[in-house]
N, C-alpha and C positions, 0 to 999 in steps of 0.2 A: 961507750954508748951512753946515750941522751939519759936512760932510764936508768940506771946504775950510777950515773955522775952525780942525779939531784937526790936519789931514795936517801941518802945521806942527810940532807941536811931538812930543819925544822921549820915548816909553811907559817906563817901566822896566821892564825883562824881568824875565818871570818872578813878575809879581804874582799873577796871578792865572791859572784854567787859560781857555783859547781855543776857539774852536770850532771844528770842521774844516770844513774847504770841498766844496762837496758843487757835482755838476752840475747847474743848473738850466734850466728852460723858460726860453724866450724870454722869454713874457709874464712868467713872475719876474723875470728880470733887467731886463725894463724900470720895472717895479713900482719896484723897489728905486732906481730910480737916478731915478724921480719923487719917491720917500719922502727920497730925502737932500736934492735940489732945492727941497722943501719945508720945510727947516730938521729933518727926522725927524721930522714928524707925518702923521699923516691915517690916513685910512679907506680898506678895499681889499675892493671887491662881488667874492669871486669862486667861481664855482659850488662847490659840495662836491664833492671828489674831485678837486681841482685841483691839491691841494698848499698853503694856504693856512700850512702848520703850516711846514712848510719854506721857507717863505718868508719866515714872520717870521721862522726861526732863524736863516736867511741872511743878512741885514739886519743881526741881533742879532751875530752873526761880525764883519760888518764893520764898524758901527759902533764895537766893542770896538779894531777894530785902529785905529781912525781916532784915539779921545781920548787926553788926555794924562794921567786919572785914570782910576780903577778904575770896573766900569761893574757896577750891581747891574737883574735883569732880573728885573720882576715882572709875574705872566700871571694871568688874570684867567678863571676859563671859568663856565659855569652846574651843571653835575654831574660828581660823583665819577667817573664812568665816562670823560667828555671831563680828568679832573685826571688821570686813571692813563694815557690816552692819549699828553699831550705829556710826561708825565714820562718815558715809553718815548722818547719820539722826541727829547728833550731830552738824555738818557742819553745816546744813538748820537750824537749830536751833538756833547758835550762831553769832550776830547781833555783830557790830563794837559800840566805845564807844555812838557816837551819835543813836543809835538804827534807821538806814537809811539804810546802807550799809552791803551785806552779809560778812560770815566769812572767805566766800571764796578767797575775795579780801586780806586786811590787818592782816586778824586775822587767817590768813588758819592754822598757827602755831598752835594755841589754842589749836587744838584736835590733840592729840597724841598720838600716838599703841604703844603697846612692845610689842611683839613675833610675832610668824609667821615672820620672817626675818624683821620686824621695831623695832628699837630700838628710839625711843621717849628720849629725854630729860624729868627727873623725878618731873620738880617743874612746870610745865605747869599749867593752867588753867584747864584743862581736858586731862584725860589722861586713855585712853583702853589699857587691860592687857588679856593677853590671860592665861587663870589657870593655864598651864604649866610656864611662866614666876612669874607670879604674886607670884609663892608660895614663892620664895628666893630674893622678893623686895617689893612686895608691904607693909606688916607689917613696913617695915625700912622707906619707902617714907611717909607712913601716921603718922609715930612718928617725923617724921623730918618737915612734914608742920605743924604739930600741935603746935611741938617749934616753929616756927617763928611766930604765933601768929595767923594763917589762921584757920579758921572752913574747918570741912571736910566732905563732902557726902561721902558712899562706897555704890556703886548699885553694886549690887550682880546677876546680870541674871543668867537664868537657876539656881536658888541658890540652889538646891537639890544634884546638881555634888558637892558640896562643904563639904559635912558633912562625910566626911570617909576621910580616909587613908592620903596622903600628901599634901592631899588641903586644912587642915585645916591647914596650916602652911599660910595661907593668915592671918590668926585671931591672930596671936602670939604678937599684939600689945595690945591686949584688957589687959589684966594684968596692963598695963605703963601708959593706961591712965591718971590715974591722976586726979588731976584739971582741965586737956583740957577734960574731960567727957562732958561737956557740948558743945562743939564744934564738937563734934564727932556726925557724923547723919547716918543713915544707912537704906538700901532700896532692901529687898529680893524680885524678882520675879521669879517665877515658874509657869506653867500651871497646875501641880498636886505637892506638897509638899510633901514629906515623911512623914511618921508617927513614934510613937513610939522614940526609944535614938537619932534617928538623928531627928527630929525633937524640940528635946530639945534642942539638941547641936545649933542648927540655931536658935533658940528661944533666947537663950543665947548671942549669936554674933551678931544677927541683930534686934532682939525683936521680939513678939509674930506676929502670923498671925493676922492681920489687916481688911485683907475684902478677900471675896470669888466673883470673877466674873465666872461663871459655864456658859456650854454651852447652855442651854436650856434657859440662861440670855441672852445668850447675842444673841440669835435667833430673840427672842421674841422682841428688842429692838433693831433687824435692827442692830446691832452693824459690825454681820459676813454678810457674803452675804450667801443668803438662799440654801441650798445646798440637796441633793437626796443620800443616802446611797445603796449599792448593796451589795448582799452577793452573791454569786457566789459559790455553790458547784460541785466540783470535785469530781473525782474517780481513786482513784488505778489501774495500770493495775495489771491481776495474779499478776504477778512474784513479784508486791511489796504491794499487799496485803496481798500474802502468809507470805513474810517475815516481816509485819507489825504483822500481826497477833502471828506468831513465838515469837517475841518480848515481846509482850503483855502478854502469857501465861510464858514464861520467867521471868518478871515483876511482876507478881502475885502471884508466889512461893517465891520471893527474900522478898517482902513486907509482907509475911505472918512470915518468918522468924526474919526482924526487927521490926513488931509489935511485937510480944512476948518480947523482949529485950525491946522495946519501945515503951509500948503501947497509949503515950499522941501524938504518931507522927499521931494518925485519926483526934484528934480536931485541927490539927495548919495548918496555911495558907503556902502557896508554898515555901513563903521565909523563915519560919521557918523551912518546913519537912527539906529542903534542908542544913542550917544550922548545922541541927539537923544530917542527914546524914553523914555531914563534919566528924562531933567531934567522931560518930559510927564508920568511919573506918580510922580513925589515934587511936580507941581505944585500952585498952587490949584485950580487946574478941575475939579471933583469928576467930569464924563462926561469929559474930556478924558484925565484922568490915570486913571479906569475901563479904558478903553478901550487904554491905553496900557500900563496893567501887563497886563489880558489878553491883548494883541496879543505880547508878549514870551515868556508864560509858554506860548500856542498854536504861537509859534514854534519854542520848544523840544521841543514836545511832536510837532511832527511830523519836525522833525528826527532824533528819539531814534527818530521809526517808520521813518525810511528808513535810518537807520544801523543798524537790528537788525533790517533785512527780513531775513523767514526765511531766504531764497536764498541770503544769500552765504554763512553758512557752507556750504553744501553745492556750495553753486560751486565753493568755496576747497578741499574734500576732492575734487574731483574734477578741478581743475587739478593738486593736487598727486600724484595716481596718475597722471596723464599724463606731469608731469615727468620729467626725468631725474633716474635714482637716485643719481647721482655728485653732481649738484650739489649749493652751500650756497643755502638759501633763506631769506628771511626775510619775515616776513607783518606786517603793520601793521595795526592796527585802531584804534577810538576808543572802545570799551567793553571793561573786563575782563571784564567775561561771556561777552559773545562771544568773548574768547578763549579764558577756559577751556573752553570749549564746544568749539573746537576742536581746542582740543588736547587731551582724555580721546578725542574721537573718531580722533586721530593717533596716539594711544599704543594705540589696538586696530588700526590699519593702519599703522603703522609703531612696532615696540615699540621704546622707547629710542633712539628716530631725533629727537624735538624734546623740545623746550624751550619754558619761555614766561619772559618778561622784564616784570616790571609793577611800579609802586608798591606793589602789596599783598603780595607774596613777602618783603619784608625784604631788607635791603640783602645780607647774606652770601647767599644765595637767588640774589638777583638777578645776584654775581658771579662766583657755581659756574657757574651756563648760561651766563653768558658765556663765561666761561674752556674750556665744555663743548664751547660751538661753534666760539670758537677754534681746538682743538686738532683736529674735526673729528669727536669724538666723536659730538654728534648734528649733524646737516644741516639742521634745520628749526628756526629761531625765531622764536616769537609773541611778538612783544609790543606796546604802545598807543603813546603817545607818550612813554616815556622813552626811546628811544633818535634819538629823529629826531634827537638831537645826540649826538654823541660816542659813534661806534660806527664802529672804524676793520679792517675785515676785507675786506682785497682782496680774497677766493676768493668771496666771496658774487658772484654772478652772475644770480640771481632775486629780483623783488620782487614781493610780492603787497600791493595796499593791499586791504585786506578791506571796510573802510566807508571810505569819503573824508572829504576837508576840504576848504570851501572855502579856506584860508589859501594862497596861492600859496610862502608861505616852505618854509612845511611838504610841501609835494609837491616842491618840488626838493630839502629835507636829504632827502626818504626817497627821491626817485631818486638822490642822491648817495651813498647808503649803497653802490649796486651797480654803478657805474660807475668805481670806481677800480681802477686800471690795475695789470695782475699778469703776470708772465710765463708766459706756455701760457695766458693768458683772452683766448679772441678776440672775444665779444659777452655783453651783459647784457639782460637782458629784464626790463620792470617792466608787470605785469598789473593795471590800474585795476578796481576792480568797482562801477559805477553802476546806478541803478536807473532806467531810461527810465519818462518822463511826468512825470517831477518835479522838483523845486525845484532838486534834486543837480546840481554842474556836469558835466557827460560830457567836456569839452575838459581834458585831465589837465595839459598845457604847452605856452601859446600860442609858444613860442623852444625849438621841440624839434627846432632843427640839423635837419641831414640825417637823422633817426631814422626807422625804418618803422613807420608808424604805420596797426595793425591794427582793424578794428569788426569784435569778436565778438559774440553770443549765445549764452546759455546758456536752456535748458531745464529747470528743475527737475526737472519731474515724468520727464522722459525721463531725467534727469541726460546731457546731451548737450549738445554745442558747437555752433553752426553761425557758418561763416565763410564766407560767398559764393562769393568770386573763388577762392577755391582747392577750393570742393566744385565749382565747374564744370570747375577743373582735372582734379579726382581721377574724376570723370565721364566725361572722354574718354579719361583712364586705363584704367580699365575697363574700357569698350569695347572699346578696342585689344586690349587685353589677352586680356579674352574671347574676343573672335576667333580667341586663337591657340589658345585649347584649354588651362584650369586646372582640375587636381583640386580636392579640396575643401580639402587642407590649403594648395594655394598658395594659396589663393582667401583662407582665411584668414590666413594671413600678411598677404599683401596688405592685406586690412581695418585689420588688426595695423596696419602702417605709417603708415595712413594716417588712422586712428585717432589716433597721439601726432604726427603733424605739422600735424593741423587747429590745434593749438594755440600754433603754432610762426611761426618766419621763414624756417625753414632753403630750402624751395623758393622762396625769392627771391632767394637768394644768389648768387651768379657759378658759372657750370659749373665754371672748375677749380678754386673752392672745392669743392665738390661732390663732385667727380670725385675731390680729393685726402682726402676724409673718407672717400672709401668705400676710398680704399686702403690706408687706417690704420684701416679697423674691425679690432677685436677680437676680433668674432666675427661670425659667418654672419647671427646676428639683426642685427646695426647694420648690416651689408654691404648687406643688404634694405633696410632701413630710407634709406641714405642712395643708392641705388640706385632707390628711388621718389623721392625730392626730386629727382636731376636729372631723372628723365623729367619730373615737375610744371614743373619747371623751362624745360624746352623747349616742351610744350603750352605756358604762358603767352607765351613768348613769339612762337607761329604765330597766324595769321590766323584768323579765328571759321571757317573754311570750310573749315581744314587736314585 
């Protein structure tokens, strides 16, 4: 092994700068002491918001002190916004030769980008590549440090973007290795790994999967911050049920047609039907391959009707006036329409409070809101899928998916967005919005740890919430209450309260949780407010007949 080969032999001081030693979790410190066991290869599944960045750099620390030549560390991510991220945390990371002074000072040089408009000099100490750059340099940069006698790490983030189409032209060094094989180290992360040819292919280029950190680990071990799931069902109005439905019975004649032609497309999973579908109408069979390109082009087409039901934006504006006004929120969609949509409607009920984040803003656009929510400026941002990767803001503590995905990678980067771990963040909450009776999966994460996992409805036309077990709650609330004799402004308050907690977890929480919110409100309003969560509190937990 890697680490036992160099402990041997004597570094000369002072070549190069070091990394500083940082506390780690358990499961890092086990990771890492699989990864050197392993000769320093492999791949490591572990949820977002784990620490995955810190764990390669921990690794990259020690490896550097273990060899007996200088060691050049090249990272690998999919977008500019995930290259800006570890160059931050690579920065903090990288200590001056006396290990006293940051990198920020003398060594700021050290860490160096290419793409996203940075062009980095290629022989750096450390040096982030954006996938789009990396395919047509980076193979060239790591056969050229390896001639000059350097050992090399390749951290591979997101390494799942890596195993198709022209991103494997990053790996086109692996053949040339050589003798420098042993110098050669390598470090795949992903939240969820591919399976199957691409997970070969990555097995191959960076070595086997190594360890699994899963969420229900990393719950249970305090690692995420403890977080509440919502599932939020919607409804069609007519006119897009009617054609929802249209669709469907459309769909079920096309399907009956390519089963006969292809009857193994019942036993195969989504991404093979789909495959499978491909090859059915570029085929010969002129009703086969009919039947096959409409069955695709139908598919998409109701798709695109349950991700742009009317309802959710309106959902989405009326979960967000319930929220709390302190928190950072971010909302996820799969259409930019819908987003803009929602956000001209949040800029007339919250002026200069969001942001929206998308492909079509333009890259400088797209890093003002970033930077905007950052700093705390606005609390609320839209955006689709550019950020399901590399978007590292502990304060965020709200997630809204606005339209869903069935992709399971994609629903745990976007609950990872909100579940990383901050000092004063005691829970996150991530709000699903499905649409009941259809295709849409409503199960947001089958390994969702000990999470409280809520089934709401919403109302359009009422714009109203309903949540069961806790309006039965807030019902014998009431009563009680009435009993004793309420004016009309307590009466409303009351509502008040119980009003922003239908949409909540807080009345599930431990009494002296409870008990110690209301003693730290701020004002008379919150005192109320967390003043009804314990009483809910207690009703749930007495007998139907209390």
């Amino acid at each position: 092994m890697k680490e036992k080969q160099f402990t041997n032999s004597l570094r000369s001081e002072g070549s190069q700068p070091h990394l500083s030693d940082k506390q780690l979790y358990p499961w890092q410190e086990e990771c890492i002491q699989r990864w050197f066991r392993n000769d320093c290869r492999g791949m490591v599944q572990a949820v977002t918001g784990s620490g995955k960045t810190r764990l390669a750099l921990a690794a990259a620390e020690r490896l550097q002190k273990s060899l007996p030549c200088p060691l050049r560390i090249r990272i690998v991510v999919p977008t500019g916004a995930l290259m800006r991220q570890w160059h931050r945390a690579a920065q903090d990371f990288l200590f001056s030769q006396d290990g006293a002074s940051s990198a920020r000072g003398s060594q700021t040089g050290a860490v160096g980008m290419v793409g996203g408009g940075f062009q980095a000099e290629g022989d750096g100490f450390c040096t982030i590549y954006v996938i789009n750059s990396a395919r047509y340099r980076l193979a060239r940069q790591i056969l050229a440090d390896l001639k000059q006698g350097n050992a090399v790490l390749l951290i591979a983030d997101e390494c799942h973007r890596y195993a198709s189409g022209q991103n494997r032209l990053i790996f086109e060094f692996l053949p040339y290795l050589k003798d420098a094989s042993s110098r050669f180290c390598s470090m795949g992360l992903s939240a969820t790994l591919p399976s199957g040819e691409a997970l070969r292919f990555l097995s191959s280029a960076l070595g086997r999967k190594i360890y699994s950190y899963g969420m229900a680990q990393a719950a249970s071990a305090r690692t995420i911050c403890r977080y509440d799931l919502f599932h939020i069902s919607l409804s069609f109005d007519q006119e897009e049920r009617d054609a929802y439905d249209e669709l469907s019975d459309r769909l079920a004649l096309l399907y009956a047609t390519i089963s006969k032609a292809a009857p193994s497309i019942h036993h195969m999973s989504q991404t093979e039907r789909f495959e499978l579908l491909r090859r059915l109408a570029a085929g010969r069979e002129p009703k086969t391959a009919q039947a096959a390109s409409q069955y695709m082009g139908l598919t998409y087409k109701r798709k695109n009707l349950v991700c742009l039901a009317s309802a959710r934006v309106s959902c989405a504006l009326e979960l967000l006036r319930l929220l709390p006004a302190h928190e950072r929120i971010l909302v996820f969609g799969e259409r930019i329409s819908q987003a803009e949509e929602l956000y001209q409607l949040l800029q007339k009920a919250f002026p200069g409070r969001a942001a929206r984040y998308h492909s079509q803003m333009g890259r400088q656009a797209n890093q003002n809101a970033l930077e905007r929510f950052r700093n705390g400026e606005v609390r609320i941002l839209i955006t689709c899928k550019s950020l399901d990767e590399g978007l590292d803001v502990p304060e965020v503590s709200i997630g809204i998916i606005l339209s869903g995905t069935s992709t399971q990678r994609q629903r745990i980067q976007r609950l990872g967005r909100i579940i990383r771990q901050k000092e004063g963040k005691s829970r996150s909450s991530l709000y699903y919005l499905h649409v009941s009776d259809t295709a849409e999966d409503s199960c947001f994460l089958p390994d969702a740890g000990k999470a409280v996992v809520s089934e709401l409805g919403y109302d359009r036309d009422r714009r109203s919430f309903t949540n069961p077990p806790y309006e039965k709650a807030a019902f014998r609330l009431t009563e009680r209450l009435e009993r004793r004799g309420m004016n009309d402004a307590q009466w409303n308050e009351l509502l008040r309260c119980l009003r922003l907690g239908l949409i909540r977890c807080d009345w599930r929480l431990s009494q002296a949780w409870l008990r110690d919110r209301n003693r730290l409100a701020a004002d008379t309003s919150e005192k109320n407010y967390w003043f009804c969560m314990e009483q809910l509190h207690r009703i749930s937990r007495e007998g139907p007949d209390a």
